[in-house]
C-alpha positions in Angstrom: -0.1 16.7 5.7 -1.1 19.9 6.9 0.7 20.5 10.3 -2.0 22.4 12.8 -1.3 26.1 14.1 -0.5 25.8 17.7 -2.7 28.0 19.9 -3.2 28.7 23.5 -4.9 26.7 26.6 -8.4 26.6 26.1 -10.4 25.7 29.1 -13.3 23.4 28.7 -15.7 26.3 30.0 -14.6 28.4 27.2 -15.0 25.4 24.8 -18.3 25.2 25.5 -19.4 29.1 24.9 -17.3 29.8 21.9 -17.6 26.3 19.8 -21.3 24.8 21.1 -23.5 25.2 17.9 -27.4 26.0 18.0 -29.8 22.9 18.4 -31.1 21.8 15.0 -34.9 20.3 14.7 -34.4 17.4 12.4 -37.0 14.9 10.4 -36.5 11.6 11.6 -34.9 10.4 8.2 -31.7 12.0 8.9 -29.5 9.8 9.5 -25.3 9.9 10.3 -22.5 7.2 11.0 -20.0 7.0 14.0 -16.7 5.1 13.0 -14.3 4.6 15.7 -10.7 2.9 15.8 -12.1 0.5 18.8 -15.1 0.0 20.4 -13.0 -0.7 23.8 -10.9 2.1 23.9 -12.6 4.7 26.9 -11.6 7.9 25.1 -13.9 6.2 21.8 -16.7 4.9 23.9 -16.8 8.0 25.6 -16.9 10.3 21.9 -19.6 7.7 21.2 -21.4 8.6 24.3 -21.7 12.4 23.3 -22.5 11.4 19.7 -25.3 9.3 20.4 -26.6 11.7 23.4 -26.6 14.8 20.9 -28.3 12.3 18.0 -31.0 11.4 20.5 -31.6 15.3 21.2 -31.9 16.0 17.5 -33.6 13.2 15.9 -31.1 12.1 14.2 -30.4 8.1 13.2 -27.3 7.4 14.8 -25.1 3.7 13.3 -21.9 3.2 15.1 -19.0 1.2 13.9 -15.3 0.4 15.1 -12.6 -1.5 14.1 -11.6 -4.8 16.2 -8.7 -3.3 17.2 -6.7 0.2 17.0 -4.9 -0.4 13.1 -8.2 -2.0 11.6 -8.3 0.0 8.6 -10.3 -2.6 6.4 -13.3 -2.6 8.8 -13.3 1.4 8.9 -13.7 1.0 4.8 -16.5 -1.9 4.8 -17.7 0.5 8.0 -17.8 4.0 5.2 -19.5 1.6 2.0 -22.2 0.0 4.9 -23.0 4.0 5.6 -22.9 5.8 1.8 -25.1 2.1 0.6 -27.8 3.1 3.5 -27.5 6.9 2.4 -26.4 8.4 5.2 -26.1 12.7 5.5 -22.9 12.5 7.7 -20.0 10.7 8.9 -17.9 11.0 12.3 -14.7 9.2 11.6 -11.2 8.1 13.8 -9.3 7.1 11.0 -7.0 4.4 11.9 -4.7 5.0 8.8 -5.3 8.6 7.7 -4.0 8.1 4.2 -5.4 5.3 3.2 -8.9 5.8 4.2 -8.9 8.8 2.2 -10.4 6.8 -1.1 -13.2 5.4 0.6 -13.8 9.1 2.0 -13.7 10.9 -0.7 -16.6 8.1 -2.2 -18.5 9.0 0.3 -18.0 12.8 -0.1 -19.0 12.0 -4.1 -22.3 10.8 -2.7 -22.9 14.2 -1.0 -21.8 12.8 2.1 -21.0 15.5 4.9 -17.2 13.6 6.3 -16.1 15.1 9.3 -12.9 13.9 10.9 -12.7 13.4 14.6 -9.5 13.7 17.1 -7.4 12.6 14.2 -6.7 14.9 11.1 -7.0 12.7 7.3 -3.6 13.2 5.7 -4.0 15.6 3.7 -6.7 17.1 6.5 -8.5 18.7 4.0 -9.1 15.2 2.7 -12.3 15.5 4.9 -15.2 18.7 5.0 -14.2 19.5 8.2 -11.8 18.5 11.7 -12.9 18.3 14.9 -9.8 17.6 17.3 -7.7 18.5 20.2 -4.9 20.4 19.2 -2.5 17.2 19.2 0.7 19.1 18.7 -0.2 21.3 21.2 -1.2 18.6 23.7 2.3 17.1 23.0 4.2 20.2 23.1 2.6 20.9 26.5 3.9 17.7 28.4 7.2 18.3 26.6 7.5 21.3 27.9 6.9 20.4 31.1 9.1 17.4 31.1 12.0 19.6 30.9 10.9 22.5 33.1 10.6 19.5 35.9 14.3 18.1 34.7 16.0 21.7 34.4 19.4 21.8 33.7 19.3 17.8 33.3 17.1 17.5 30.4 20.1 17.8 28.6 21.1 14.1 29.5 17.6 13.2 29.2 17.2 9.3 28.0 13.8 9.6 26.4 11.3 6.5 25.3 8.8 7.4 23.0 6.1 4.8 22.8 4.3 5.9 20.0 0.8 4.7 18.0 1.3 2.5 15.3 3.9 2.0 12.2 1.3 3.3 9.4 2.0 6.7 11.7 -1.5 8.2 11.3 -1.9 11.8 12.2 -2.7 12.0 15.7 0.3 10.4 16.9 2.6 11.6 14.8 1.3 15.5 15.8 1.3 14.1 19.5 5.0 13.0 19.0 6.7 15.9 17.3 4.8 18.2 19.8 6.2 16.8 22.9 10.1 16.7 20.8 9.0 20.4 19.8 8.3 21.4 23.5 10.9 19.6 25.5 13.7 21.4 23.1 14.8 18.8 20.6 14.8 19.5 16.4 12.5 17.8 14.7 13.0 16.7 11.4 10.4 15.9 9.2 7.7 16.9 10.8 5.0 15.0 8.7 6.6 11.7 10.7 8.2 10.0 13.9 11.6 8.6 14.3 13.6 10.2 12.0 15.6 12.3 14.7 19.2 12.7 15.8 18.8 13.8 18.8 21.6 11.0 21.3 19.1 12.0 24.0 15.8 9.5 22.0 17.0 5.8 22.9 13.7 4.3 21.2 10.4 4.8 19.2 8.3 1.9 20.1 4.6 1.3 19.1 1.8 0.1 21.6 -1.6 0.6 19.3 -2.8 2.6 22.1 -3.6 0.0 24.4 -2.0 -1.1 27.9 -0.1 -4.3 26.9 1.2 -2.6 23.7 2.4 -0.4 26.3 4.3 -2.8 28.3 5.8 -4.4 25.6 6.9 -1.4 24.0 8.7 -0.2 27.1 10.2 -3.4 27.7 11.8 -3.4 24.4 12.8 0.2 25.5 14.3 -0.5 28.7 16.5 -3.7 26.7 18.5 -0.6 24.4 19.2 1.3 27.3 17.7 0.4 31.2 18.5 4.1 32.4 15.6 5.5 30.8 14.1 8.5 32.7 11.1 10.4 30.2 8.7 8.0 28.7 6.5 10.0 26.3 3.4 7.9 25.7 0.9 8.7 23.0 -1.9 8.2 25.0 -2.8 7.1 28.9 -3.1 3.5 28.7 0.2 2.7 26.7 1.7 4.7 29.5 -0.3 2.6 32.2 1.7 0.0 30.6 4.9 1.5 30.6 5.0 1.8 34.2 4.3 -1.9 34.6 7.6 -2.7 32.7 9.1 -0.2 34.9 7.6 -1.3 38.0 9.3 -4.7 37.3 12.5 -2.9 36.7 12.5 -1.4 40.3 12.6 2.3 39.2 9.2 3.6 38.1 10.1 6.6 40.6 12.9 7.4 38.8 11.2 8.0 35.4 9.2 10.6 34.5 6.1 9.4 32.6 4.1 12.1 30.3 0.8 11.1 28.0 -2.2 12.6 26.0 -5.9 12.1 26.6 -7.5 13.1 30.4 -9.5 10.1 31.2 -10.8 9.1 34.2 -8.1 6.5 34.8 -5.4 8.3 33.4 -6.3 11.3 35.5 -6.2 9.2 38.5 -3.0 7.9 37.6 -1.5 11.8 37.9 -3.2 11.6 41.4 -1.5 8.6 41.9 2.6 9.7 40.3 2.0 7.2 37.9 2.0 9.9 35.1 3.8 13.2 36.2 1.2 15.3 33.6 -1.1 14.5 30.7 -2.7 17.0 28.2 -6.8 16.6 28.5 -8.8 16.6 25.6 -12.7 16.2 25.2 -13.8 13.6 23.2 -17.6 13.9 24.2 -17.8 17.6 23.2 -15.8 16.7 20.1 -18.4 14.6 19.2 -21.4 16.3 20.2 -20.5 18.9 17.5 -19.9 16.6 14.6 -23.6 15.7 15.3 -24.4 19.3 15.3 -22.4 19.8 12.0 -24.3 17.1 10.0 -28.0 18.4 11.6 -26.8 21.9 9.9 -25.9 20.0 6.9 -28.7 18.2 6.3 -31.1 20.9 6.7 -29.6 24.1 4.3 -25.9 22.4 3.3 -24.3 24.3 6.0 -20.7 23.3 6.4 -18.6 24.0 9.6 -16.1 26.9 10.0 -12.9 26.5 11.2 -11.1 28.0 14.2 -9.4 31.4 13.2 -6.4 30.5 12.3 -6.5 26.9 12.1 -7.4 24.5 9.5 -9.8 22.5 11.7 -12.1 22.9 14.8 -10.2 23.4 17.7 -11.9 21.4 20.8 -9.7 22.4 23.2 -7.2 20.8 25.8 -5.6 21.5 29.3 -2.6 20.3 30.8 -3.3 18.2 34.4 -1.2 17.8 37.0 -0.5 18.3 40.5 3.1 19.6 40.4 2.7 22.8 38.3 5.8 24.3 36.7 6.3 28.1 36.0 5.5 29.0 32.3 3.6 26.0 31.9 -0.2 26.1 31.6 -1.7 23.8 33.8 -5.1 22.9 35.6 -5.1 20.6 38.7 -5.8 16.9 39.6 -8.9 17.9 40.7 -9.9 20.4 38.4 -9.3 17.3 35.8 -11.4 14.9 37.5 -14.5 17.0 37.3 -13.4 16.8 33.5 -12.5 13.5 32.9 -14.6 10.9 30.9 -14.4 7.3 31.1 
């Protein structure tokens, strides 16, 4: 797995001016395919949202698929054959488990199937034609790094829970997880993976598949190793809705410093709230307004999209959001992130 450049904050205005691609007039037998992990998830509705919007806009025959749950790697592949047996030009793809759907991918890529991945790289990334994502190490480094700033001289006796994604480790969580490590000052290892650190300061790496009660559980499990945790890395904004739940039972959600990934409405709301000190925003509606855009190219002259400079993938931006700003840190406020937030 290719591990992505880290670049600088990229606002969502400037998202929008240097990455929005030219409208395409399409027949009305071009047709693409949406797969997401869930179909519950908000951050997946919401990329479904700005995929369907953008299909409606260009003509373009939009079938959307997802699994039952975040993991469901079988119906992403009956998902990929339903799409290359109706002849599809494109597919938009989450992968649940980025290796193994690479087979089924690159079938459809035989069939002259434009595959573009979507918030979460294919391992190897250029197992796809093209990325569109957040920056996930970057969105991790950025709540590492203001984890410590906001502990100072203390994140050295940090006791850090990271709730992680899922055991098959796809991409986006393990970028997500080595980013925040990366930021908040502790060695990563290898850094195609999770949990293979020395640091004393990690007491667990639990998995929540992304979802609130995964979260829960996975921070009570946490809190049984070692009840003086203080960071909670969460790989996304519902696992850490979770996590404060098991805290909040514990009697010292105040105490811990909770950081996550994604910039949805409720999440967002939660910084408002303290529930989450900071979480890095991402754009899931833009990222998926493109991949449309990137298939209506294809299908008309065999275009295929350019990456970022520097990058090996489309960069769609991200922003750090919260209310209690730290020097050296990037940042954008609550309210700044509402007006942003999807879901």
């Amino acid at each position: 797995m290719t591990r992505f450049a880290k670049a600088g904050l990229c606002s969502a205005a400037a998202l929008a001016a240097t990455l929005a691609a030219p409208a395409y007039a399409q027949d009305s037998d071009v047709s693409a395919c949406i797969v997401t992990k869930t179909d519950t998830n908000p951050f997946f509705v919401k990329m479904r949202e700005g995929a369907t919007q953008k299909a409606e806009e260009l003509g373009i025959s939009l079938n959307s698929y997802a699994g039952q749950v975040d993991g469901d790697h079988e119906s992403q592949v009956q998902a990929i054959e339903t799409c290359i047996a109706n002849g599809v030009d494109g597919i938009l793809i989450t992968a649940s488990d980025t290796a193994a759907i690479v087979g089924p991918v690159q079938q459809a890529r035989d069939a002259g199937i434009l595959v573009i991945a979507l918030d979460t790289p294919l391992n190897p990334v250029d197992a796809a034609d093209a990325t569109f994502a957040t920056d996930n190490f970057l969105a991790g480094e950025l709540i590492g790094r203001w984890a410590a700033a906001k502990m100072g001289d203390e994140a050295e006796n940090a006791k850090i829970a990271m709730l992680d994604l899922a055991i098959s480790q796809p991409t986006v969580g393990v970028l997500r997880d080595q980013g925040f490590l990366t930021g908040f000052g502790i060695d990563v290892m290898d850094e195609t993976r999770w949990g293979d650190e020395e640091d004393e300061r990690i007491i667990c790496n639990e998995v929540t598949q992304g979802n609130e009660e995964g979260g829960r559980t996975a921070m009570e499990n946490c809190l049984a190793q070692d009840p003086g945790i203080n960071v909670v890395y969460t790989i996304n904004e519902p696992a850490a809705a979770g996590a404060y739940e098991a805290l909040n039972a514990m009697g010292n959600p105040d105490d811990t410093l909770i950081v996550s990934v994604d910039g949805g409405c409720p999440g967002v709301q939660n910084v408002q709230e303290g529930i989450i000190g900071a979480t890095s925003q991402q754009y899931p509606l833009q990222m998926a307004a493109l991949g449309i855009e990137a298939i209506a190219a294809y299908a008309e002259d065999g275009t295929l999209p350019e990456n970022t400079e520097g990058k090996d993938f489309v960069d769609t931006g991200v922003a750090l959001v919260t209310d209690d700003p730290v020097e050296g840190v990037d940042s954008i406020s609550v309210e700044d992130g509402l007006e942003l937030c999807w879901g």
